[in-house]
N, C-alpha and C positions, 0 to 999 in steps of 0.2 A: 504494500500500500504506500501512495506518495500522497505529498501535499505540495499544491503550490510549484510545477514543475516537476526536476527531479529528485527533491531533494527529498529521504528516507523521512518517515516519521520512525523517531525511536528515543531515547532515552539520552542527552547531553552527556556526552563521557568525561568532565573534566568538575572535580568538585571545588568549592572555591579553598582560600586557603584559611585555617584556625584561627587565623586575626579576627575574622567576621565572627567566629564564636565572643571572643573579646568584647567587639562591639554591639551585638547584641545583650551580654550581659552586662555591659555598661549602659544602655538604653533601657533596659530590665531594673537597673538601679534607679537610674534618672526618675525612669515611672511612679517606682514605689517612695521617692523621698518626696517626688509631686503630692502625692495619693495621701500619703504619711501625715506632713502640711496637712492640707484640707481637710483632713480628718480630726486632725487638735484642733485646726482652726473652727471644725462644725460643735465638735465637744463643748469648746470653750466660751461660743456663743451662742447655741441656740440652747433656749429650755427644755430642759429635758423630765418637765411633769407633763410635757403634754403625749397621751396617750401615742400619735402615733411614732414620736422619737423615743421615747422609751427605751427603745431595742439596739438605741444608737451605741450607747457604750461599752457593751462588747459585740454587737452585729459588726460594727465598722472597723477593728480591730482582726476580726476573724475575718472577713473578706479582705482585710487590707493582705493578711500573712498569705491568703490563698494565690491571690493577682502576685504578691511577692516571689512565689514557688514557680505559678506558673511562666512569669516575668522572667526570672533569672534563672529559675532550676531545668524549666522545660522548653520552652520556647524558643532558645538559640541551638541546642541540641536538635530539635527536632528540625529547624531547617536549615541545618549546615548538614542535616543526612539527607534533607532533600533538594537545595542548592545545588544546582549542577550548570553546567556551560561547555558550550564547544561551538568554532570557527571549523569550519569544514570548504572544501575548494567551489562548495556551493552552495550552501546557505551558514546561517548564526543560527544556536538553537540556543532556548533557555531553558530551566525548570524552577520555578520559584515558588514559594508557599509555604505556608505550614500548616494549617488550617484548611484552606483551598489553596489548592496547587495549580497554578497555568502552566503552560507546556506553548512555547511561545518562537515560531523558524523565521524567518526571515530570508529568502534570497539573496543573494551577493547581490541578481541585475536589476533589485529593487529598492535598494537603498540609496536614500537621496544624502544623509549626512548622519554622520558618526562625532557624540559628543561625550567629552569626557569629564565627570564632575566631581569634587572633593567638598565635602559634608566636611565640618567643623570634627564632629566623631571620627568620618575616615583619616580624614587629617593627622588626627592624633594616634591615629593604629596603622598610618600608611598604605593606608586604601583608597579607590578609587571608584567609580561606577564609569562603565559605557553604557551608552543609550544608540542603539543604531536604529534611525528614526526611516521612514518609507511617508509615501504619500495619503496613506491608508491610515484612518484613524484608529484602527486596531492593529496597526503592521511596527510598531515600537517594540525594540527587543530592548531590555536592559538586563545588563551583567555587572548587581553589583557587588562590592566587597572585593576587587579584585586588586593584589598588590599595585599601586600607582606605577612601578616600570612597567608591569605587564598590560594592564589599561592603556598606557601610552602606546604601547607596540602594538597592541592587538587594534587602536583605533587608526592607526598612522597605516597597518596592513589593509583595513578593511577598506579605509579612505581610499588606497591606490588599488587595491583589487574594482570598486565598483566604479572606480572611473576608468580601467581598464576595458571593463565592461560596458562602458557606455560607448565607449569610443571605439569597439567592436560592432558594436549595433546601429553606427552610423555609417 
């Protein structure tokens, strides 16, 4: 079975690399000191005789730890085993999710621009995201978490591959 030309549908062979675990469980942090906040903040102001806050002072405590687990314990793990990518001589594949998973190819002679962008987070772990963008509102591949050398090479290849291709097809 193909999609989109001839490019295989199958499974991106390349996983990203451990740093993105990092920064997920740095984002996993961030959350829960957000969550944490708001939470003293709701304690410390709102009254709590009224029937239905009541349940505030240990409900919001016990879901804060839950969102914490699942924030930091589970949620980088699960999609650094489902993160995947791969450049192939004829399309970009992606796998991304963790929760809901998209499965997301892209053609080499369909892409109009390849961008590469660094998050304040990746920054700080040496990561990167590519975006290789198509005309098609649904034809955006992105690969992120990717070490920033390899992001640079992989969008500077994709760049000259697809204008290779265009200039084939003139």
């Amino acid at each position: 079975m193909t999609a989109t030309g001839s490019a295989p549908v199958r499974e991106p062979a390349w996983p990203l690399p451990r740093a993105a675990i990092r920064l997920w469980v740095t984002q996993g942090v961030i959350g829960t000191v957000f969550w944490a906040v708001v939470l003293v903040l709701a304690l410390a102001l709102l009254p709590t005789d009224d029937a239905p806050l009541s349940a505030l002072p240990w409900a919001g405590p016990a879901l804060l730890a839950l969102y914490a687990v699942v924030a930091i314990g589970l949620q980088p793990w699960i999609r650094f085993r489902v993160h995947r990518w791969e450049v192939t001589p004829e399309a970009v594949y992606a796998l991304t999710g963790w929760l809901t998973r998209t499965w997301t190819l892209v053609p080499i002679a369909r892409i109009q621009t390849v961008d590469v962008t660094r998050g304040v987070l990746q920054q700080a772990y040496g990561l990167a995201t590519v975006a290789v963008l198509t005309a098609s509102s649904q034809g955006t591949v992105r690969v992120p978490h990717l070490p920033a050398g390899v992001a640079e090479q992989v969008a500077t290849d994709l760049a000259r591959r697809a204008e290779q291709v265009r200039d084939e097809a003139t």
